[in-house]
Rosetta silent file (secondary structure, phi, psi, omega in degrees, C-alpha in Angstrom):
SEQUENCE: XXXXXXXXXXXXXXXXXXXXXXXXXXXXXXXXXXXXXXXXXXXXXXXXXXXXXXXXXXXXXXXXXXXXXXXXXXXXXXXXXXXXXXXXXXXXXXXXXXXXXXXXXXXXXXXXXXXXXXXXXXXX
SCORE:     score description
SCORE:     0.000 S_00000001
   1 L     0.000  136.693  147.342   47.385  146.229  136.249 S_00000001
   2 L   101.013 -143.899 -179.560   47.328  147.945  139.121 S_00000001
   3 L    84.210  178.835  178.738   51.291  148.052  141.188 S_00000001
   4 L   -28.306  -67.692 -115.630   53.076  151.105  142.445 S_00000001
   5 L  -129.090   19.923  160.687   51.511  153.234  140.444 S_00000001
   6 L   -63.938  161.389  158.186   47.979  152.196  141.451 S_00000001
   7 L   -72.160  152.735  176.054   45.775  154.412  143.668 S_00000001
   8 L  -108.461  128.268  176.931   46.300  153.869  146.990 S_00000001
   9 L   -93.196  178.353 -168.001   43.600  152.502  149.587 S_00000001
  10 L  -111.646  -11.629 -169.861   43.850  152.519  153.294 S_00000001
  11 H   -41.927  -84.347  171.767   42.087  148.602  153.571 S_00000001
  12 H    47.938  -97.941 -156.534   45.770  148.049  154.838 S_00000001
  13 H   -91.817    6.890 -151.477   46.088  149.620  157.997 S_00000001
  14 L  -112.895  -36.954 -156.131   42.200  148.743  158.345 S_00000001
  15 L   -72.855  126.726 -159.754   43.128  144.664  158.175 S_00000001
  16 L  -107.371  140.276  151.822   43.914  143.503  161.657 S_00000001
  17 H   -19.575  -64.786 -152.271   46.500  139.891  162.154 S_00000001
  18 H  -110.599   41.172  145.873   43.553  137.739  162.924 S_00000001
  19 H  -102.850  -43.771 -135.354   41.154  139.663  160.046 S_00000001
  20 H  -117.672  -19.551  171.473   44.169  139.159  157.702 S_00000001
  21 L  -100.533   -7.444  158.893   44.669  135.379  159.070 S_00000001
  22 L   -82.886  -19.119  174.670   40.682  134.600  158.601 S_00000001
  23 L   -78.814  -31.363 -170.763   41.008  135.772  155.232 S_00000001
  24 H   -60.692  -36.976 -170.410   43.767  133.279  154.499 S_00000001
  25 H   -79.516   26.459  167.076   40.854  130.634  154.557 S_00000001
  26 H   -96.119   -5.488 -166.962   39.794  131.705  151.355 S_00000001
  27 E   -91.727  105.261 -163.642   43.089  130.866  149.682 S_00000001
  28 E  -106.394  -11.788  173.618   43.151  127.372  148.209 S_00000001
  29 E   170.331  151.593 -161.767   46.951  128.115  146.620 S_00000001
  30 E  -126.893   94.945  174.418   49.837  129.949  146.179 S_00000001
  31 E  -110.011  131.046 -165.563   52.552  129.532  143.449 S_00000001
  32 E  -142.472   82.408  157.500   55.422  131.922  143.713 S_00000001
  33 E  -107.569  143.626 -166.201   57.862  131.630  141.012 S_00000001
  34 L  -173.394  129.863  159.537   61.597  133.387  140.801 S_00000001
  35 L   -49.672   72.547  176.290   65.158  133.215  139.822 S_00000001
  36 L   -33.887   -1.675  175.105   67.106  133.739  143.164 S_00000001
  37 L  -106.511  -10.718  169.252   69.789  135.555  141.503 S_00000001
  38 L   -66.461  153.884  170.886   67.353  138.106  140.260 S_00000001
  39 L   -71.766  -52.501 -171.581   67.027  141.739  141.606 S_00000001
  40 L   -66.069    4.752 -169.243   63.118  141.703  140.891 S_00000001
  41 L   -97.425   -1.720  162.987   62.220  139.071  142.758 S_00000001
  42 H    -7.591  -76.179 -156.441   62.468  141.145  146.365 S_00000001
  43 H  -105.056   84.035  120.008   58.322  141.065  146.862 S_00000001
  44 H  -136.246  -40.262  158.000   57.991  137.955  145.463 S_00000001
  45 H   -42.303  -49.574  178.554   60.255  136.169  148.136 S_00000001
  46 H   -44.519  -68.444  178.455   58.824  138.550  150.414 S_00000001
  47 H   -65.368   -5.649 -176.464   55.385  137.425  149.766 S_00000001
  48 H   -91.391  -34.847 -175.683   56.300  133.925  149.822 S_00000001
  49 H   -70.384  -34.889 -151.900   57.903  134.328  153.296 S_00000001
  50 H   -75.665  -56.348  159.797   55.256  136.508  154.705 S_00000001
  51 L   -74.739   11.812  163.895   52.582  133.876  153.763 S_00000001
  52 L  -102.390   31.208  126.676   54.443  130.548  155.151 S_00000001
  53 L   -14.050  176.728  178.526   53.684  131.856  158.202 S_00000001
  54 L   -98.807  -30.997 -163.727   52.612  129.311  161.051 S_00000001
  55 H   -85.767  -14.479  158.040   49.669  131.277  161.659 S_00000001
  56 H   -79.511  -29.285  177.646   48.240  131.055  157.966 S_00000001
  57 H   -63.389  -26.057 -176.600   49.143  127.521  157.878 S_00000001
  58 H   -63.452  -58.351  141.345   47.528  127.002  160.968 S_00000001
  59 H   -64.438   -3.474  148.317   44.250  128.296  160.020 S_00000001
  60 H  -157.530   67.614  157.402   44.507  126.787  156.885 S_00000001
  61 L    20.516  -64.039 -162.333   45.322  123.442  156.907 S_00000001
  62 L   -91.262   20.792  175.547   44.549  122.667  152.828 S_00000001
  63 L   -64.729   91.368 -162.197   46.516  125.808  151.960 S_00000001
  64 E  -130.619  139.156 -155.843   49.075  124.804  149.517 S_00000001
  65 E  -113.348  131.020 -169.580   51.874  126.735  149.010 S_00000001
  66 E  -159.415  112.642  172.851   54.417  126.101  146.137 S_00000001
  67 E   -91.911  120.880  168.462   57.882  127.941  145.271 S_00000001
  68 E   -75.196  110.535  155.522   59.279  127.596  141.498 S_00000001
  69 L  -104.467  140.304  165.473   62.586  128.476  141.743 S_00000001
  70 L  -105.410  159.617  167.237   64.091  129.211  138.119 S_00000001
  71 L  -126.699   10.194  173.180   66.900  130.026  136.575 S_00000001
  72 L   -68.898  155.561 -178.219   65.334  131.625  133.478 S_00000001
  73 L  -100.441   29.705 -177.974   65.285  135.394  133.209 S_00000001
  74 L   -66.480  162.602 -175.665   61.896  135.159  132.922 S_00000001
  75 L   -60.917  159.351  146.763   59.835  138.379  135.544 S_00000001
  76 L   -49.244  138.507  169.781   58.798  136.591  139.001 S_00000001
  77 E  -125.787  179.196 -178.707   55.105  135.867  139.139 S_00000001
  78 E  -124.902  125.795 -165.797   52.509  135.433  142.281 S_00000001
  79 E  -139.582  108.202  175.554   49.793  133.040  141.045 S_00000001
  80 E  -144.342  169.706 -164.126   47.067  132.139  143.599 S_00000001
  81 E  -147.451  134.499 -163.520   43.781  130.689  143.349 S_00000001
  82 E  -120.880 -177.723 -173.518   41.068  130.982  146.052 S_00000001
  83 L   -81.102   -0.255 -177.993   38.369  128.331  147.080 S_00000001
  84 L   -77.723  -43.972 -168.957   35.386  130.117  144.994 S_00000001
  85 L   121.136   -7.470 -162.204   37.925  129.264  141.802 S_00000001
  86 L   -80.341  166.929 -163.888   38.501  132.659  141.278 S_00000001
  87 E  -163.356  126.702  177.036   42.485  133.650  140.281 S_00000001
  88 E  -129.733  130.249 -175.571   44.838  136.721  140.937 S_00000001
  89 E  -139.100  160.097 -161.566   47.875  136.684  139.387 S_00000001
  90 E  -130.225  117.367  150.796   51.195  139.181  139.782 S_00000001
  91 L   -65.686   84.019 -130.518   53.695  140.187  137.779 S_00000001
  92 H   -82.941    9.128  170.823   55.474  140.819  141.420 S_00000001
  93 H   -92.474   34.642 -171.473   58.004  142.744  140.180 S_00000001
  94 H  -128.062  -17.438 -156.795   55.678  145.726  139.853 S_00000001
  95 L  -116.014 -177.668  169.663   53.993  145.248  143.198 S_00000001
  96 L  -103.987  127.018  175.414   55.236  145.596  146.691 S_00000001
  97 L   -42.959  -17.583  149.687   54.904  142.318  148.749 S_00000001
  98 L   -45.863  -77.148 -149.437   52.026  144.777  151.076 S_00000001
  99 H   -52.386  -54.509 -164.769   50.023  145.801  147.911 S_00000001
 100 H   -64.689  -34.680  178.753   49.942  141.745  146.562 S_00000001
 101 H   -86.889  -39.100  150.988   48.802  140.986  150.093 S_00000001
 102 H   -39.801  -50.456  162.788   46.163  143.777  150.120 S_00000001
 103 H   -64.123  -15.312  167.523   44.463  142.577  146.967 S_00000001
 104 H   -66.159  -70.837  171.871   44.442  139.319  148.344 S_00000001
 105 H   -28.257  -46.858  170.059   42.901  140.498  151.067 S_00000001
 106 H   -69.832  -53.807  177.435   39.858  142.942  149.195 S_00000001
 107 H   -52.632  -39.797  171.221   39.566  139.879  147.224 S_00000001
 108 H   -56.306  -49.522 -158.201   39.209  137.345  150.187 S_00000001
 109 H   -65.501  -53.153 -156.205   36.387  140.006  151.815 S_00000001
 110 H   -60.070  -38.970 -159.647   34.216  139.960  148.309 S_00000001
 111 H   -75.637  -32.916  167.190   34.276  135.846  148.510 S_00000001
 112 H   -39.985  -61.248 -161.687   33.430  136.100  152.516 S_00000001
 113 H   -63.720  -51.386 -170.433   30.412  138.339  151.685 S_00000001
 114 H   -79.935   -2.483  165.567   29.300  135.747  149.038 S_00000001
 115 H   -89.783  -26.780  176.608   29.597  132.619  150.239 S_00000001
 116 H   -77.662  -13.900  167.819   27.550  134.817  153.790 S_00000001
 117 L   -87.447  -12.308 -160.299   24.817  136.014  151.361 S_00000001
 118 L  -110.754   38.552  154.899   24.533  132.415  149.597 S_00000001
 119 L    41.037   32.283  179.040   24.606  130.977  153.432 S_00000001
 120 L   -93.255  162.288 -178.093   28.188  129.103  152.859 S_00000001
 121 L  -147.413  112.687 -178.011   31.093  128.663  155.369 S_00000001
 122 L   -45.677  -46.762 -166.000   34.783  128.310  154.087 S_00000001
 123 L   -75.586    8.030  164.438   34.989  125.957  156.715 S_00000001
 124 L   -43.940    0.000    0.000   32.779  122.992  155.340 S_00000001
């Protein structure tokens, strides 16, 4: 669901570096598998580079990040898991590595507001 041919929101351009690196504590793992000799796997490398940043690792320490490389001609997927338990997962050759990090991102904000109405702190 959802991909290119999604509607498009502006959250984006709204998400600031250190809004978009506070959200990262919500993110309990990342599995990024792809066939390096594939064409489709552009935004799934992409998204794998763009989150091993220093500055998500930095801010989140138990953040674990894990690349399958394959050699099957199976699509690339994006597989993450967040600290609530909750799961988003991408068939990434449909998405842009932005768009996969935007839905992280709207997803990270709903678990902020609900661990802040239920009086919780990612950072216990």
């Amino acid at each position: 669901a959802g991909g290119r041919h999604s509607q498009p929101t502006t959250m984006a351009s709204k998400i600031t570096k250190n809004v978009s690196t506070r959200l990262f504590k919500y993110v309990a793992k990342i599995d990024v598998t792809f066939n390096p000799f594939d064409k489709r796997t552009t935004s799934a490398r992409e998204f794998l580079n763009r989150t091993s940043a220093k500055r998500f690792i930095q801010a989140n320490s138990k953040l674990a990040i894990t690349p399958h490389v394959v050699s099957t001609a199976d699509p690339p997927r994006v597989e993450l898991e967040f600290v609530d338990g909750s799961k988003k997962e991408f068939d990434s050759q449909g998405y842009f590595a932005s768009e996969m990090l935007e839905e992280v991102h709207n997803h990270a904000i709903q678990i902020e507001y609900k661990y802040e109405m239920e009086g919780k702190s990612v950072d216990d």
